[in-house]
DRENLOVO-729463 format. One record per residue (C-alpha): residue in one letter; x, y, z. Coordinates in steps of 0.2 Angstrom, whole numbers, padded with zeros to 4 digits, always signed. Example, Ala and Ser with C-alpha at 12.3 -4.5 7.8 and 13.67 -1.06 7.14 Angstrom:
2
a+0062-0022+0039/s+0068-0005+0036/
END
This chain:
115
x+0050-0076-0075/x+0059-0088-0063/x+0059-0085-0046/x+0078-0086-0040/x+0082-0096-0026/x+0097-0085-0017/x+0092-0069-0015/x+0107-0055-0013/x+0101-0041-0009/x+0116-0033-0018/x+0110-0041-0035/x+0093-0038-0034/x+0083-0037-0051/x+0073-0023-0055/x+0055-0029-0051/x+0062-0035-0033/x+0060-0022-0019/x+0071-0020-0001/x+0060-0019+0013/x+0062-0007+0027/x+0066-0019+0043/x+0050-0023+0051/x+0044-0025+0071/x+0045-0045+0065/x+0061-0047+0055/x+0069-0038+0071/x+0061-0047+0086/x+0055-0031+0096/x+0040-0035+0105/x+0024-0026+0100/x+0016-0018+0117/x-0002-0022+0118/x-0007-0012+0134/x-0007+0007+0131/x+0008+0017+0137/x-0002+0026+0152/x-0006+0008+0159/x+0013+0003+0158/x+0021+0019+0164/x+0007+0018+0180/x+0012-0001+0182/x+0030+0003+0182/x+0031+0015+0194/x+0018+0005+0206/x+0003+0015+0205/x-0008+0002+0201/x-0009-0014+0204/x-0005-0030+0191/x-0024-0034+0191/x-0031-0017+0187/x-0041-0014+0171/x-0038-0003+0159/x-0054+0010+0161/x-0047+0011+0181/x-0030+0016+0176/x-0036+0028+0163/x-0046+0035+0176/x-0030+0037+0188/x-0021+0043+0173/x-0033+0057+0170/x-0029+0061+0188/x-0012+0059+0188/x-0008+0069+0174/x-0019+0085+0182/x-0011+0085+0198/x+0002+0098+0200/x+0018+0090+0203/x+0017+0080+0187/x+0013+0098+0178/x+0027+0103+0187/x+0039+0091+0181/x+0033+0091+0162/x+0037+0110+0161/x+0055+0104+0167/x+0057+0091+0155/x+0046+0103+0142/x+0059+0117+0145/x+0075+0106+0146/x+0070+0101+0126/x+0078+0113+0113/x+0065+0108+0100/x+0045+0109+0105/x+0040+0095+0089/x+0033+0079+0087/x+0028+0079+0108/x+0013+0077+0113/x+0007+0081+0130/x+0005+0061+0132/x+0023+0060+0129/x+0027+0071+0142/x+0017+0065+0153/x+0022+0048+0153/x+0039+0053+0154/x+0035+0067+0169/x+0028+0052+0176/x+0044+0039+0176/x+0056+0055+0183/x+0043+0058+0196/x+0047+0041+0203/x+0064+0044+0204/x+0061+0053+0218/x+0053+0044+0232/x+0046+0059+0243/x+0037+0065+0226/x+0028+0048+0224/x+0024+0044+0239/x+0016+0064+0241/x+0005+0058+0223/x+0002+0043+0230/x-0005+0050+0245/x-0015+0061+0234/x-0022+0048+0224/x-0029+0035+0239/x-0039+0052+0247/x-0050+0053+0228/
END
């Protein structure tokens, strides 16, 4: 069989398959540093030049201390539907409202520098 040169996806053949748009075909970056170490960059707790084990270690912190549980029963209780969440999620999104309010982060900040 000949291989067609315009392809139309309204008058495709048979043996020819539509693909599902990919990270490629729509330019959206693919993240390579984990979500913890992006959402602790963003909201300034560590520094640009920190390694991933540190910030996993301040994560594992972080996401123990009792304001961020505090907030993630918020947002946990604000949700009408408990799937597809993981306590990652929550976490990393407890974690970016926590910052909105600059007493809470400077208190978790505080927290931190005394470990």
């Amino acid at each position: 069989m000949a291989a067609r040169t315009t392809i139309n996806p309204q008058t495709q053949l048979h043996t020819e398959h539509r693909r599902a748009p990919s990270v490629v075909s729509s330019g959206k970056a693919i993240p390579t540093e984990p979500s913890y170490f992006r959402a602790l960059r963003e909201v300034g707790l560590i520094p640009q030049t920190c390694t991933f084990a540190e910030a996993f270690r301040l994560w594992t912190i972080v996401a123990s201390d009792p304001t961020v549980l505090a907030y993630e029963k918020m947002i946990r209780e604000k949700q009408n539907y408990n799937f597809n969440n993981s306590r990652n999620q929550l976490t990393h999104k407890a974690v970016l409202q926590l910052a909105e309010s600059v007493q809470d982060l400077e208190a978790l900040k505080s927290r931190i520098s005394v470990l």
